[in-house]
C-alpha positions in Angstrom: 78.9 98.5 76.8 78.6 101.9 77.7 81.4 103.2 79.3 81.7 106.5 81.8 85.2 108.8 83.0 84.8 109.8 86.1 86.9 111.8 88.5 87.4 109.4 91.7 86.7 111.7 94.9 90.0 111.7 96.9 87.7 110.1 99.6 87.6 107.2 97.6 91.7 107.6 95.9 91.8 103.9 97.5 89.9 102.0 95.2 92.8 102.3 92.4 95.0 99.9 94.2 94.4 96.4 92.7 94.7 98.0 89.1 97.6 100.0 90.2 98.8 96.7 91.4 98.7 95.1 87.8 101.5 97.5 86.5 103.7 95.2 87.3 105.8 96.2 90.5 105.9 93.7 92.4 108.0 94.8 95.3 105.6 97.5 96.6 103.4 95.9 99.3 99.7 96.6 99.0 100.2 98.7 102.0 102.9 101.0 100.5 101.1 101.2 97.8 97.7 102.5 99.2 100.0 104.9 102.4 101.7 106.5 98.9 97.9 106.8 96.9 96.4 108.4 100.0 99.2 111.0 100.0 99.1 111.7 96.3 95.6 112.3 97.1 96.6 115.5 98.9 98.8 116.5 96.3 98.2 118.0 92.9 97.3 114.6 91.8 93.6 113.4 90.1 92.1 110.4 88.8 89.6 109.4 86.0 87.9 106.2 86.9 86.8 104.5 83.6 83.9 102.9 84.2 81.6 100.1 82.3 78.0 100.2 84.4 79.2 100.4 87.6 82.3 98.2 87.4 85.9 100.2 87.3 87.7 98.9 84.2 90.7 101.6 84.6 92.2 104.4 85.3 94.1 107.3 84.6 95.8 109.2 86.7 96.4 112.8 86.7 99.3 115.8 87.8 98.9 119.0 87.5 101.9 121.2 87.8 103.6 124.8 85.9 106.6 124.1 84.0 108.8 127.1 83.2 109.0 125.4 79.7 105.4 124.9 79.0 103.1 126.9 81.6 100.6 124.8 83.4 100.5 121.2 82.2 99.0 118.0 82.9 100.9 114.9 83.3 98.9 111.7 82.6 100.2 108.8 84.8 99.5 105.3 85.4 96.8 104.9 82.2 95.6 100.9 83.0 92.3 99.9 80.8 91.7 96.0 82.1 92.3 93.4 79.6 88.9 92.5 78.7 88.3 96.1 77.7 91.0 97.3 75.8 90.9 97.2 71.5 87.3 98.8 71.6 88.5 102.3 71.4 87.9 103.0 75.2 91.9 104.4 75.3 90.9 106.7 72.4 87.8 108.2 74.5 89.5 108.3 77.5 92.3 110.8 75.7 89.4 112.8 74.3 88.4 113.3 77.8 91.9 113.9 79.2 92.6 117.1 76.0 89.2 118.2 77.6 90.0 117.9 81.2 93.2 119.8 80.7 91.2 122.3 78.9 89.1 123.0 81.5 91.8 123.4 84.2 93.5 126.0 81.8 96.7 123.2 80.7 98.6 124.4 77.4 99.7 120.8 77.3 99.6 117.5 78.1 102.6 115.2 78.8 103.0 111.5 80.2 106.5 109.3 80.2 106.0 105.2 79.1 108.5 102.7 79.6 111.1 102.5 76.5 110.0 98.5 76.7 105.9 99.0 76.2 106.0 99.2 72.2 102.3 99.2 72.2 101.8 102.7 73.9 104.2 104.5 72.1 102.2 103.6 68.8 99.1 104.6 70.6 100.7 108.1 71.9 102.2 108.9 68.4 98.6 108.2 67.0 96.7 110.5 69.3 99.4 113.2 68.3 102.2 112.9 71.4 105.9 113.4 70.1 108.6 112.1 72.1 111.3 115.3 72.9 113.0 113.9 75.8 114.1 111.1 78.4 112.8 110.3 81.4 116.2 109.4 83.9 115.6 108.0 87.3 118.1 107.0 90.2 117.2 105.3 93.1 118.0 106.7 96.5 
């Protein structure tokens, strides 16, 4: 298997949606869900495609932004590896290319929030080096 990151051309944002669509929210319709991708696409918002040949196997998305608290930063979002093609150290490439990504857009850091209920990403974060220094609070409007 030889696997590829590549950053998915705005142009071509929409071809996130069905793994976007195995995170698990049900109650966003398909075409919420690609109206909202195609705006993010216009924002300060990336994507790494992972790809095995030519066959998309994940994603991981991307926002840039300048933090009072930390300068500019990345935010990784959404991180989805399919099923078939996760324990093979693809995740652990995929970060390598993130640090280096954020590197080369000038980022002093790299953040990303993970539901308190997905034990198995907080294990993988605290291995690649991410300490957890706050909560994430939402309220729905």
């Amino acid at each position: 298997m030889t696997v590829k990151f590549l950053i998915i051309p705005p142009k071509d944002i929409l071809i996130i949606v069905p793994l976007l669509q195995k995170l698990g929210n049900k109650s966003i319709s398909e075409a919420v869900l690609k109206e909202r991708v195609l705006e993010m696409s216009q924002q300060n918002y990336e994507c790494i495609g992972i790809y095995d040949a030519a066959k998309l196997i994940g994603i991981c998305g991307m926002w840039f932004q300048t933090r009072h608290y930390a300068g500019k930063s990345m935010e990784v979002d959404h991180v989805i590896i399919d099923d078939t093609h996760r324990s093979k150290g693809i995740g652990n490439s995929l970060m390598e290319f993130v640090y280096e990504y954020a590197q080369k857009k000038d980022c002093n850091w790299v953040e990303l929030n993970t539901y308190v209920d997905n034990y198995p990403s907080h294990k993988f974060y605290a291995n690649q080096g991410f300490i957890a220094r706050g909560y994430h609070f939402i309220k729905m409007l």
